[in-house]
PDB file as gemmi writes it, atoms N, CA and C in Angstrom:
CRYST1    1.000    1.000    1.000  90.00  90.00  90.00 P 1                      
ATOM      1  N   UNK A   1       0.851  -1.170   0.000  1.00  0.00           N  
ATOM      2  CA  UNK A   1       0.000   0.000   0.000  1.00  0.00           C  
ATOM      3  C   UNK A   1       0.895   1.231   0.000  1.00  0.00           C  
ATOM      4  N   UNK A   2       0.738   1.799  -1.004  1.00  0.00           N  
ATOM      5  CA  UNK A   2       1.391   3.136  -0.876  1.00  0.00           C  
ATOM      6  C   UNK A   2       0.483   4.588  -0.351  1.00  0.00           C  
ATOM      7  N   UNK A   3       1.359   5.980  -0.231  1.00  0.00           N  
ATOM      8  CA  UNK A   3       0.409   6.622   0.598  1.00  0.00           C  
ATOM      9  C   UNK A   3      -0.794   7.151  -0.521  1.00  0.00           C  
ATOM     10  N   UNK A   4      -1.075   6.926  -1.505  1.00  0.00           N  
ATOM     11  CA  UNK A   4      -2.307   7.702  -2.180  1.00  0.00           C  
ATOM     12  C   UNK A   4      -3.302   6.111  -1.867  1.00  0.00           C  
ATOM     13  N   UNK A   5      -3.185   5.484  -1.670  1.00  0.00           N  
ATOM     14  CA  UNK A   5      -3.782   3.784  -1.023  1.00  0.00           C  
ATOM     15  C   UNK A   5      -4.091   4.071  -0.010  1.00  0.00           C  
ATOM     16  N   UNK A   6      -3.427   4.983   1.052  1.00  0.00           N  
ATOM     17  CA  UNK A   6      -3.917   4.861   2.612  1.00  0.00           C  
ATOM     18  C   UNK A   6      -5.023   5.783   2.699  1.00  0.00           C  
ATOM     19  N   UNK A   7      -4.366   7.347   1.453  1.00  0.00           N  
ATOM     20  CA  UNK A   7      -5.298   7.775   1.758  1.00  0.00           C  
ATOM     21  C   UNK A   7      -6.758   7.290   1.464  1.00  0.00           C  
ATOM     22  N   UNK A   8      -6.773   7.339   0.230  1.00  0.00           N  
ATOM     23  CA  UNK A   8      -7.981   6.357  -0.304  1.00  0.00           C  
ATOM     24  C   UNK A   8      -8.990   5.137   1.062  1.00  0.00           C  
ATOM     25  N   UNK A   9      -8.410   4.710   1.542  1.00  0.00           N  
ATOM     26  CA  UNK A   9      -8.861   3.426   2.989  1.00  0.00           C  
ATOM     27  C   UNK A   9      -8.927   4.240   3.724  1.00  0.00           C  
ATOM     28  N   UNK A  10      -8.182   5.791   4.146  1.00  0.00           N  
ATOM     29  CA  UNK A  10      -8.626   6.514   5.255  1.00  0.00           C  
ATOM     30  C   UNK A  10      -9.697   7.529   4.760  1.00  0.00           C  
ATOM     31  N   UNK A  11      -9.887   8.213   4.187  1.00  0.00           N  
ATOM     32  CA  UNK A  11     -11.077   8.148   3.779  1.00  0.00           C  
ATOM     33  C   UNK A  11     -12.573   7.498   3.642  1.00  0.00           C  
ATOM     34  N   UNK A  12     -12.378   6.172   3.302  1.00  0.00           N  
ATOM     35  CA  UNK A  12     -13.793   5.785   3.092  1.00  0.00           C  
ATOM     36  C   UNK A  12     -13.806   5.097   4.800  1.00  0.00           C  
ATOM     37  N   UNK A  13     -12.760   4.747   5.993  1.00  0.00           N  
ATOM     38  CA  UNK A  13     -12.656   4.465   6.800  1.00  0.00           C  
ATOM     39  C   UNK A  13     -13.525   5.794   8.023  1.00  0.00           C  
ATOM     40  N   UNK A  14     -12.936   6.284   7.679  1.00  0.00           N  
ATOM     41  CA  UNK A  14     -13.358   7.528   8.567  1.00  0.00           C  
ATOM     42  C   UNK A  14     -14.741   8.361   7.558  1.00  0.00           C  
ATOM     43  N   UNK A  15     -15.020   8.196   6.474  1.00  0.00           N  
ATOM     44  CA  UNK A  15     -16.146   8.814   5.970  1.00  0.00           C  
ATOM     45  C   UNK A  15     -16.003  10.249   6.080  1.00  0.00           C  
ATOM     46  N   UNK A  16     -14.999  10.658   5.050  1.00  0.00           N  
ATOM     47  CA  UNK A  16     -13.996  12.078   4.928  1.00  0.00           C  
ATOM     48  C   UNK A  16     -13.936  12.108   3.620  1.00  0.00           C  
ATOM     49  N   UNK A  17     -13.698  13.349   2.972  1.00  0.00           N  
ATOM     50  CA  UNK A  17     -13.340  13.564   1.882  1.00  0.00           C  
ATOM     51  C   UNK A  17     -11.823  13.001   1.638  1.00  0.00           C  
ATOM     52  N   UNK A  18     -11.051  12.601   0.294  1.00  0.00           N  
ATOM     53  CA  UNK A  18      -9.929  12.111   0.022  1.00  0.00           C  
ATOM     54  C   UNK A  18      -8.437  13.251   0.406  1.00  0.00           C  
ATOM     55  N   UNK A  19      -9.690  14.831   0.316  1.00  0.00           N  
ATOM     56  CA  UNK A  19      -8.185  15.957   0.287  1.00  0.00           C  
ATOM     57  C   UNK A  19      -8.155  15.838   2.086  1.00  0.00           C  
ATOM     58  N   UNK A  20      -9.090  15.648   2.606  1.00  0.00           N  
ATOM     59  CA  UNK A  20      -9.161  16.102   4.402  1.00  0.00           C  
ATOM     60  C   UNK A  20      -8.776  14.626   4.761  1.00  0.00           C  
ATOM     61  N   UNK A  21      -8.451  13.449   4.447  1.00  0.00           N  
ATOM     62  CA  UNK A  21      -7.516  12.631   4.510  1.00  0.00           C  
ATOM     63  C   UNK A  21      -6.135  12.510   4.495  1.00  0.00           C  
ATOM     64  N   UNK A  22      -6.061  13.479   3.158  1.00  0.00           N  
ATOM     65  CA  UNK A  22      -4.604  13.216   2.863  1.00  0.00           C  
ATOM     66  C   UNK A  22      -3.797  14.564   3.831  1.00  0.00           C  
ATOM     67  N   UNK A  23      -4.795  16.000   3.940  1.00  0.00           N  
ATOM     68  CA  UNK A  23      -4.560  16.120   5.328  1.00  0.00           C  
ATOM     69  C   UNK A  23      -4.018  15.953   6.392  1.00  0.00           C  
ATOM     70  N   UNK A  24      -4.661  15.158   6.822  1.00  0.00           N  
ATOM     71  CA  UNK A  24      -4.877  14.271   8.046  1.00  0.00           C  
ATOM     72  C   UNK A  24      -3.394  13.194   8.103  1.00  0.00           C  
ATOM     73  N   UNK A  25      -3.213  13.187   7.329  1.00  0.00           N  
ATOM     74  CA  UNK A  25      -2.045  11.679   7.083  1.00  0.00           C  
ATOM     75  C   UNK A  25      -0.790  12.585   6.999  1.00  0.00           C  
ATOM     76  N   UNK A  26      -0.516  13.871   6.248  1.00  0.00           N  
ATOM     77  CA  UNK A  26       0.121  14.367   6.113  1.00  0.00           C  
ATOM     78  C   UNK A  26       0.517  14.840   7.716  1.00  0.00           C  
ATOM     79  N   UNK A  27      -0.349  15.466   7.875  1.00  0.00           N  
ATOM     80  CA  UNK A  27       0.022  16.519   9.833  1.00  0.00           C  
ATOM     81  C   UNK A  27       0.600  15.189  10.583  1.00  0.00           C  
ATOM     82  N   UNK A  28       0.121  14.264  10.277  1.00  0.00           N  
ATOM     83  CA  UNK A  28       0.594  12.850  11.442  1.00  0.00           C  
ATOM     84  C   UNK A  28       1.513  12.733  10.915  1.00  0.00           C  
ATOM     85  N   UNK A  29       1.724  12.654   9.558  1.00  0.00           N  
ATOM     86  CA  UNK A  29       3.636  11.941   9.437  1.00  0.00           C  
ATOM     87  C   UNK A  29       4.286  13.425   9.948  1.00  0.00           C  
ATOM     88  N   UNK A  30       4.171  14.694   9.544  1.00  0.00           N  
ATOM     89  CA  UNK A  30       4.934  15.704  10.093  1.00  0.00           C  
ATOM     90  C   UNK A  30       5.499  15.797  11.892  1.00  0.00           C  
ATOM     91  N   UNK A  31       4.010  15.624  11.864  1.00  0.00           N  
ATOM     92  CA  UNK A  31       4.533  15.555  13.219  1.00  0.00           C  
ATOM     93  C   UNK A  31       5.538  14.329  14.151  1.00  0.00           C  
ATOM     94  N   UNK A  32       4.975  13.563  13.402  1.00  0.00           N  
ATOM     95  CA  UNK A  32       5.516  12.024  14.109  1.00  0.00           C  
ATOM     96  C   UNK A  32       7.603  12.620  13.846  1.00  0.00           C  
ATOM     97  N   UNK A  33       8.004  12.725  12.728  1.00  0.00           N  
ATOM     98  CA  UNK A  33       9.095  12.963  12.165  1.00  0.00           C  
ATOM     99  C   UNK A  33       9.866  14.263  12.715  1.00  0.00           C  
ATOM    100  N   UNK A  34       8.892  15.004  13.269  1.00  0.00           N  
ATOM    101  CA  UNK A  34       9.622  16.151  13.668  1.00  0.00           C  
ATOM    102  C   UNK A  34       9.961  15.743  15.250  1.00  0.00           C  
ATOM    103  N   UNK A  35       9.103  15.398  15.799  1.00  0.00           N  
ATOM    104  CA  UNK A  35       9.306  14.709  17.038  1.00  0.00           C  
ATOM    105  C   UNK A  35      10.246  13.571  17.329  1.00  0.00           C  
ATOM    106  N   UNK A  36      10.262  12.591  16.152  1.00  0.00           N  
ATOM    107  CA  UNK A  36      11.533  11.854  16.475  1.00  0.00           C  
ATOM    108  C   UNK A  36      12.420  12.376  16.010  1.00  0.00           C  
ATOM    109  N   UNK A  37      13.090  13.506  15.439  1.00  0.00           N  
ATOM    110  CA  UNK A  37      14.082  14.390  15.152  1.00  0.00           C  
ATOM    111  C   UNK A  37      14.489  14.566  15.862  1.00  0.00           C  
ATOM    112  N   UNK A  38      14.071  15.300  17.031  1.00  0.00           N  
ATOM    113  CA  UNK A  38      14.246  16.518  18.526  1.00  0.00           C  
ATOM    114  C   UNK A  38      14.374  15.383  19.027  1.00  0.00           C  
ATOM    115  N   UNK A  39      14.223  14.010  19.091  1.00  0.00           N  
ATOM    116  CA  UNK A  39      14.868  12.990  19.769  1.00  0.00           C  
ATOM    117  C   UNK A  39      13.284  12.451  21.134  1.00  0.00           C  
ATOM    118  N   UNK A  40      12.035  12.782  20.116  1.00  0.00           N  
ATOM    119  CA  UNK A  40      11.115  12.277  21.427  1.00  0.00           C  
ATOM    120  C   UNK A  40      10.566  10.823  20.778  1.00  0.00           C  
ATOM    121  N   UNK A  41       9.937  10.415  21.543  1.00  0.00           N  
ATOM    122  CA  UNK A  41       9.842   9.110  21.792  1.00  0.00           C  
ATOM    123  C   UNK A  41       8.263   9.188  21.496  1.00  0.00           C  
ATOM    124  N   UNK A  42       7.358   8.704  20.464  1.00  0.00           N  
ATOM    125  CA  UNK A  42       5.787   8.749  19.714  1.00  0.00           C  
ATOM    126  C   UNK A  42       5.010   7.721  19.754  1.00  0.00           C  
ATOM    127  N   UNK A  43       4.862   6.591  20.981  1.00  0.00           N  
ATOM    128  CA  UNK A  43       4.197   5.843  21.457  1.00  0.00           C  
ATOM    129  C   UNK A  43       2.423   5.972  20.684  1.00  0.00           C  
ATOM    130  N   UNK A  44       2.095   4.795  20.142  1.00  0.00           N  
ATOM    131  CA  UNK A  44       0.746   4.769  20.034  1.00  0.00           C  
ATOM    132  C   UNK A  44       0.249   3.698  20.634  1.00  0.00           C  
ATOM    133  N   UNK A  45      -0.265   3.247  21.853  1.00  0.00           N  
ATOM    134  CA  UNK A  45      -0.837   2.029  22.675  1.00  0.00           C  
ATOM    135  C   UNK A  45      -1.363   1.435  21.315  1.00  0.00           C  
ATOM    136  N   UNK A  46      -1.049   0.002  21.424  1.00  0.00           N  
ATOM    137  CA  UNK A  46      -1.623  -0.871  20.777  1.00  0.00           C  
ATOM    138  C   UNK A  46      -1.111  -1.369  19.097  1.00  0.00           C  
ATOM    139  N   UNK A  47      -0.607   0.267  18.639  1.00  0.00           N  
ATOM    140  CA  UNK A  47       0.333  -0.163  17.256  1.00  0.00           C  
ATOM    141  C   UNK A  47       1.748   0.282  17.523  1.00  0.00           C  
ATOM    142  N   UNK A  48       2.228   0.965  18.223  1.00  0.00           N  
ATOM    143  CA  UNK A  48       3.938   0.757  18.190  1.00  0.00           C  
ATOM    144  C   UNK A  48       4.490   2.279  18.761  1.00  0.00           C  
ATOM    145  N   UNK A  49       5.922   2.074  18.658  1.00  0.00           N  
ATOM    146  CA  UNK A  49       6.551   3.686  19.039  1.00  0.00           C  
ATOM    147  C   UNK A  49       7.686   4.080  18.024  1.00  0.00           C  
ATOM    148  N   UNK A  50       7.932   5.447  17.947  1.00  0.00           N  
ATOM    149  CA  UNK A  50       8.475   5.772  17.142  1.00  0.00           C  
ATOM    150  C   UNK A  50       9.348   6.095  17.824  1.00  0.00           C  
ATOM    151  N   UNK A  51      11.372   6.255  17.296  1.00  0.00           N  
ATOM    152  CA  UNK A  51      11.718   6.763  18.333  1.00  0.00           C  
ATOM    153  C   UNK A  51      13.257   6.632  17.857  1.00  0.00           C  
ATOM    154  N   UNK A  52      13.956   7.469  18.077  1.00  0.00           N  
ATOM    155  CA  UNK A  52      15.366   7.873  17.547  1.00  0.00           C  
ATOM    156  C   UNK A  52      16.326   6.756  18.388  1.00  0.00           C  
ATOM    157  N   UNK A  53      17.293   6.315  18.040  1.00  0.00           N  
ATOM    158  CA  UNK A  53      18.245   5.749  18.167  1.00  0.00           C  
ATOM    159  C   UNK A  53      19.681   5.600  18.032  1.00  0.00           C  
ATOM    160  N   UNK A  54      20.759   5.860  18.395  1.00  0.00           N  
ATOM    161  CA  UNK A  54      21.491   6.237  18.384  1.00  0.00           C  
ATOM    162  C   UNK A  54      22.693   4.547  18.272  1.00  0.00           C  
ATOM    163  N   UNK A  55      23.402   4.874  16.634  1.00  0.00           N  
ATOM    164  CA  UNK A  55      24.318   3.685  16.532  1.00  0.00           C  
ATOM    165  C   UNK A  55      25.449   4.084  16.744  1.00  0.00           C  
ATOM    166  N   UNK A  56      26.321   3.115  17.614  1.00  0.00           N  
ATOM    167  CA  UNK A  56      27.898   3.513  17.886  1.00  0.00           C  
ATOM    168  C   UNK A  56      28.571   3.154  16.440  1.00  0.00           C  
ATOM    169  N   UNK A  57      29.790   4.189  16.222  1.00  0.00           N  
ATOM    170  CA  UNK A  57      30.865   3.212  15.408  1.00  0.00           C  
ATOM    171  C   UNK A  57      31.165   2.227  15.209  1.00  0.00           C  
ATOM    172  N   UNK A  58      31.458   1.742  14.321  1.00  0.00           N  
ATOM    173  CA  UNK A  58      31.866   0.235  14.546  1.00  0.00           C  
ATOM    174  C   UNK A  58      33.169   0.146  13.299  1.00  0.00           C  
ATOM    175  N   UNK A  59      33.624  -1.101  13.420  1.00  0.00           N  
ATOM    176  CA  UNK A  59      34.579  -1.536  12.170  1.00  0.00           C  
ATOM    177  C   UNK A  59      33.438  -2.324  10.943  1.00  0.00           C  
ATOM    178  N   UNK A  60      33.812  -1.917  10.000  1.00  0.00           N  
ATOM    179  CA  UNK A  60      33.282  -2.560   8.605  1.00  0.00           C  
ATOM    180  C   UNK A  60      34.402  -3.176   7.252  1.00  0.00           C  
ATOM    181  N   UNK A  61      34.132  -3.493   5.850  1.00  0.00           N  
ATOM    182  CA  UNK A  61      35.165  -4.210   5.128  1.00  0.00           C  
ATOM    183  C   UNK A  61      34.248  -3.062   4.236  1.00  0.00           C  
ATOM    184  N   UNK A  62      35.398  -2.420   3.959  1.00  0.00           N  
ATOM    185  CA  UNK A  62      35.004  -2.378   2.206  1.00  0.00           C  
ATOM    186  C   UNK A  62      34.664  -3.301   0.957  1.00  0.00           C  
ATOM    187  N   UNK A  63      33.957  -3.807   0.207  1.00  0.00           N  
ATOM    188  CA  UNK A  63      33.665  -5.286   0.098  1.00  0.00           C  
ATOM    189  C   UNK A  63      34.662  -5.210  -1.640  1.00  0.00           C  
ATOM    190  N   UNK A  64      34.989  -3.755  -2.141  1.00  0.00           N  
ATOM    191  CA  UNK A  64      35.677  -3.761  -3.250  1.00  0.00           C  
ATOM    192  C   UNK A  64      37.001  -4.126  -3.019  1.00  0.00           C  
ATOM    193  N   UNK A  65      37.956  -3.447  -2.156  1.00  0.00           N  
ATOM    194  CA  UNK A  65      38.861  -3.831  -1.840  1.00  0.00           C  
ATOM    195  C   UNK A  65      39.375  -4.522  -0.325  1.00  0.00           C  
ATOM    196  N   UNK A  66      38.659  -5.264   0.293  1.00  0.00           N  
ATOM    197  CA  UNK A  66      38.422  -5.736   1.702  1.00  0.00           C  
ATOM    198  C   UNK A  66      39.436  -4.726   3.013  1.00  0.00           C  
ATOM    199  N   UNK A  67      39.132  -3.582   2.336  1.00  0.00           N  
ATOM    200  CA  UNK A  67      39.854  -3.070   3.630  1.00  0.00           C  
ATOM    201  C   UNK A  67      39.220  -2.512   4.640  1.00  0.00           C  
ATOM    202  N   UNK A  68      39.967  -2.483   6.104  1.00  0.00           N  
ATOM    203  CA  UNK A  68      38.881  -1.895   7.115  1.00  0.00           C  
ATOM    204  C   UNK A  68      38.596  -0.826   7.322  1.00  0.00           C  
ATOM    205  N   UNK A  69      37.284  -0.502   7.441  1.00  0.00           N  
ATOM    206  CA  UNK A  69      37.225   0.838   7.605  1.00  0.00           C  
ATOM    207  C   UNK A  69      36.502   1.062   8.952  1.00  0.00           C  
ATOM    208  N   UNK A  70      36.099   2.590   9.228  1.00  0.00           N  
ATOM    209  CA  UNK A  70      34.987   2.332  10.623  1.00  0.00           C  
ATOM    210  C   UNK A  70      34.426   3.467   9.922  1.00  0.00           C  
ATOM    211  N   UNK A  71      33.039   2.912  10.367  1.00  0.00           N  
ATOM    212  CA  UNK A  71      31.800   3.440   9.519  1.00  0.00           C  
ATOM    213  C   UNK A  71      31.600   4.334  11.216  1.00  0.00           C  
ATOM    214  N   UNK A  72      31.152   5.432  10.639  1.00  0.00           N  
ATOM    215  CA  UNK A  72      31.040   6.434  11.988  1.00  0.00           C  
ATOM    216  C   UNK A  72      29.384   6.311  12.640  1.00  0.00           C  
ATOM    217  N   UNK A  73      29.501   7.181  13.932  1.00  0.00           N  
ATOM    218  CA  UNK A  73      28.114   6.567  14.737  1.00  0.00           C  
ATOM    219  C   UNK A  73      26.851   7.416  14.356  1.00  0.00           C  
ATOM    220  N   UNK A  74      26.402   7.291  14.343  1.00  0.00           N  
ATOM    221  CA  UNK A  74      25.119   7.871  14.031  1.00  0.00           C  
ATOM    222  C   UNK A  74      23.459   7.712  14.464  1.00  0.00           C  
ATOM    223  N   UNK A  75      22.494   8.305  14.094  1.00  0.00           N  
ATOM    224  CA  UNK A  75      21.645   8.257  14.509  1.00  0.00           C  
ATOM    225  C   UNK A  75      20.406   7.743  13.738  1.00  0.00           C  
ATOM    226  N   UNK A  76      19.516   6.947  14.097  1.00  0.00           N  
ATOM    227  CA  UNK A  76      18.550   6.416  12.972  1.00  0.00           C  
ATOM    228  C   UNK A  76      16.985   6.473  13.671  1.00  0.00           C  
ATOM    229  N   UNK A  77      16.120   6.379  12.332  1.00  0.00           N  
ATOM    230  CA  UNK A  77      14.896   6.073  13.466  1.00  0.00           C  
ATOM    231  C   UNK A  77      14.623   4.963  13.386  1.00  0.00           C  
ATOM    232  N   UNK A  78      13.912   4.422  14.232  1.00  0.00           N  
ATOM    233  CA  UNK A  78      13.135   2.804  14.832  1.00  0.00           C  
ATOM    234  C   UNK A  78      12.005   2.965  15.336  1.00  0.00           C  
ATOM    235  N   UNK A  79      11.335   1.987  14.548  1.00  0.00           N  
ATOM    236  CA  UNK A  79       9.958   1.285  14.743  1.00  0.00           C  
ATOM    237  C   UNK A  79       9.755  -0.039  15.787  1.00  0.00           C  
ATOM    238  N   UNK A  80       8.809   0.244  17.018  1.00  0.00           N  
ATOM    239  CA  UNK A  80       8.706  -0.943  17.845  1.00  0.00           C  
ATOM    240  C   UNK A  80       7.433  -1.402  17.355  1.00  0.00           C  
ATOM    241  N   UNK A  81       6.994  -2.501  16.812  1.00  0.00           N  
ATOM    242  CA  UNK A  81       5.162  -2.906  16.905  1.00  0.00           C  
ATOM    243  C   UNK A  81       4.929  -3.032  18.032  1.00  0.00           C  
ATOM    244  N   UNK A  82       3.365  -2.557  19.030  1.00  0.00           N  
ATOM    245  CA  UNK A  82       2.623  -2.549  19.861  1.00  0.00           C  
ATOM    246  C   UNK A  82       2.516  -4.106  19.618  1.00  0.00           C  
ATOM    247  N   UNK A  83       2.217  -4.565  21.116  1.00  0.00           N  
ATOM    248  CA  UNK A  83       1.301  -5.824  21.335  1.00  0.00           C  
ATOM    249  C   UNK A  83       0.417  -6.197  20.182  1.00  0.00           C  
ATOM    250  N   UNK A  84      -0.914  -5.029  19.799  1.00  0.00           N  
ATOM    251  CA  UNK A  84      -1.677  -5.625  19.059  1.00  0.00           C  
ATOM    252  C   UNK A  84      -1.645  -5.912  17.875  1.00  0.00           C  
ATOM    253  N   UNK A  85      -1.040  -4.658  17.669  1.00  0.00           N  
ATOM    254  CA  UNK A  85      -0.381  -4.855  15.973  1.00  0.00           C  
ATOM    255  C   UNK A  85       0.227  -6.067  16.019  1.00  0.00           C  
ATOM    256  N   UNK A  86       1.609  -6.254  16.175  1.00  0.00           N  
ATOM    257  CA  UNK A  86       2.062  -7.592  16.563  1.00  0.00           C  
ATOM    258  C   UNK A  86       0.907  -8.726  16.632  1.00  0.00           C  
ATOM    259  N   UNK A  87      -0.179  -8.757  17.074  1.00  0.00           N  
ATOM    260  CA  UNK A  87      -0.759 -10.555  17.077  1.00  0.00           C  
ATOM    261  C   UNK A  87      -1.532 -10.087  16.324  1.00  0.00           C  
ATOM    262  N   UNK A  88      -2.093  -8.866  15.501  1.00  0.00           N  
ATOM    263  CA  UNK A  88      -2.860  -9.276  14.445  1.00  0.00           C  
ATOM    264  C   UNK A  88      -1.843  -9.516  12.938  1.00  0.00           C  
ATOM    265  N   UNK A  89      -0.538  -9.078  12.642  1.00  0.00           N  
ATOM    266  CA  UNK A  89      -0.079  -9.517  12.003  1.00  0.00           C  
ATOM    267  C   UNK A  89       0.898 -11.236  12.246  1.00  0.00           C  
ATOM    268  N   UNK A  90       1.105 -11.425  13.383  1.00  0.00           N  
ATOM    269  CA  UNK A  90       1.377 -12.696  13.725  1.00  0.00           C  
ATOM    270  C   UNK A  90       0.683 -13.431  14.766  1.00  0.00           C  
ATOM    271  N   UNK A  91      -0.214 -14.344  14.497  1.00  0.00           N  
ATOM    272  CA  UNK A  91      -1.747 -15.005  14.921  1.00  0.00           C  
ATOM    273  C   UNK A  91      -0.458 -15.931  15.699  1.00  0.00           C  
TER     274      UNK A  91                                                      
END                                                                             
């Protein structure tokens, strides 16, 4: 499902027009993204949390010429699934 798909299902889900959907989908990813930026933590009970993470350095191989390098530390975002999400996609 891509996002002109969600909107489309959020729409006829919520019984909204397609533009006050896409809306709607839009302000939530903004926000969700700006918040795990600033480094907060976007808990939704039941489907999951959003939430910045922080990777140390490490050693790696260059795989062209196998030499070592160290790939520097950085920061990523991560997805936890909620409980429910979780057992409705794994019964």
């Amino acid at each position: 499902m891509n996002k002109g798909e969600l909107v489309d299902a959020v729409a006829v889900k919520a019984n909204i027009t397609k533009k006050q959907a896409l809306q709607v989908i839009s302000a939530f990813l903004e926000v969700v993204t700006e918040a795990v930026a600033n480094g907060e933590k976007v808990t939704l009970i039941g489907f999951g949390s959003f939430e910045r993470r922080e990777r140390s350095s490490r050693e790696g191989r260059n795989p062209k010429t196998k030499e070592t390098i160290t790939i520097p530390a950085t920061r990523v975002p991560a997805f936890s699934a909620g409980k429910q999400f979780r057992e409705k996609v794994v019964p």
